[in-house]
Each structure stands twice: as C-alpha cells, then as structure tokens.
C-alpha positions as CSV (number, residue, x, y, z in Angstrom):
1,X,-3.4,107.9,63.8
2,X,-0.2,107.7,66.0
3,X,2.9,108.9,65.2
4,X,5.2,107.3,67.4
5,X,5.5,104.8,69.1
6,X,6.4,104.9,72.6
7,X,8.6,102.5,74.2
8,X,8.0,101.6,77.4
9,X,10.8,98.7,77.9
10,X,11.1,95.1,77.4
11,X,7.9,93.6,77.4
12,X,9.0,90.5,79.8
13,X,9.3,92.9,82.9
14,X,5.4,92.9,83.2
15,X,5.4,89.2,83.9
16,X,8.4,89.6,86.2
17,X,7.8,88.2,89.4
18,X,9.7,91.6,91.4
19,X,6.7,93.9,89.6
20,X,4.7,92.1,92.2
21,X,6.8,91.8,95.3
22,X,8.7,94.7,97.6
23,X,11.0,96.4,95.2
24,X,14.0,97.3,98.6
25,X,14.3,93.5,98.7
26,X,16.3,93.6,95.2
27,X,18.0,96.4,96.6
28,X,19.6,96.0,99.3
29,X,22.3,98.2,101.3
30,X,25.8,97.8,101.3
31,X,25.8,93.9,103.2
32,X,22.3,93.5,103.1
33,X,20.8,90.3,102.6
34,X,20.4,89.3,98.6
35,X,18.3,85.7,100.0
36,X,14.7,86.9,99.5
37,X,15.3,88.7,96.0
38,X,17.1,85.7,94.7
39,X,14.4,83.3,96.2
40,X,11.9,85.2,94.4
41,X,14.2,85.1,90.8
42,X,14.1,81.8,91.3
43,X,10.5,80.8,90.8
44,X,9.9,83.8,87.9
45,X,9.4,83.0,84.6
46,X,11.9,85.7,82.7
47,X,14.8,85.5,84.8
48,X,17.4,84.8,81.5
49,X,15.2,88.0,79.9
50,X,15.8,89.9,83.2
51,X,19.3,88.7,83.5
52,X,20.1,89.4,79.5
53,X,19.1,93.0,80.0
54,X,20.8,93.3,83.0
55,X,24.4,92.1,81.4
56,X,23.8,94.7,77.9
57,X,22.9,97.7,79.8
58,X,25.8,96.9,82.2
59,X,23.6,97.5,85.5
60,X,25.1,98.0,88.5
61,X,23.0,98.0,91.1
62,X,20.1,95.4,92.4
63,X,19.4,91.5,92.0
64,X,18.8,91.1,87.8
65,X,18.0,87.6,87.0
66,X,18.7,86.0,90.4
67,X,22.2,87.5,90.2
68,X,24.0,90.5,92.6
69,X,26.1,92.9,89.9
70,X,29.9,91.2,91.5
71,X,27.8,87.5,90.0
72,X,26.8,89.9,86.7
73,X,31.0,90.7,86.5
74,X,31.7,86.6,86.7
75,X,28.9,85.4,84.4
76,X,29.7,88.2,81.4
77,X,33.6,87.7,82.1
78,X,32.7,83.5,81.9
79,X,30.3,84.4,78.9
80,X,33.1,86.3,77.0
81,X,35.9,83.7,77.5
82,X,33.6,80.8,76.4
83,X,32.7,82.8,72.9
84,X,36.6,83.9,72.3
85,X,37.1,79.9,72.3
C-alpha cells in the first residue's frame, strides 16, 4: 500500500525531445547562440506543454517551447492583452 504519491513533474517532459539531446545547448551564456535549441523545439512533440509550463512557473532562464525567456515576456504580455479584450 502507498501512501503518497510522489510527483515527479509533468508527465510530457519524458517525451520531450531536450531529455534526449545536450542539455547546455538550451542553455546558453550570456549571447550564446539559441539556433540549435530552437531547431530541436521545433520538431518535438510537447513544445505548447513545454512552453505552457514555462509561462506559469515564470522561468527565466533556458529555451522553453522553442522560445528564449525576453520571447516568454512578449508571448504572456501578447497572451494577456488578447484575453483583457
């Protein structure tokens, strides 16, 4: 019998394409290249999961759903204007 249960975070993230590919790439320093993470959120499956998660927990660093956290700002600033219509 259990008596929890434990969560270990949104189930989409195990058929994201970055659990298989270098993690630094979604990473990247300050003016590093963003090209090969978003290439990569391109092709997977759960980007709007990735980038849904990304916008409510307000992350701030990394490529989320093919998008750099200055694109995050835009979209949820876009994405509150168009529901306030």
């Amino acid at each position: 019998m259990q008596w929890f249960e434990v969560n270990v975070g949104p189930s989409w993230r195990s058929e994201a394409l970055c659990a298989q590919t270098d993690p630094e790439a979604f990473f990247p320093g300050k003016g590093g290249s963003t090209q090969e993470a978003k290439r990569v959120c391109a092709d997977c499956t759960v980007r709007k999961q990735c980038l849904d998660w990304a916008v409510e927990h307000d992350e701030r660093f990394g490529i989320w759903g093919g998008m750099s956290e200055r694109e995050r700002r835009r979209y949820k600033k876009r994405m509150r204007a168009q529901h306030q219509v």
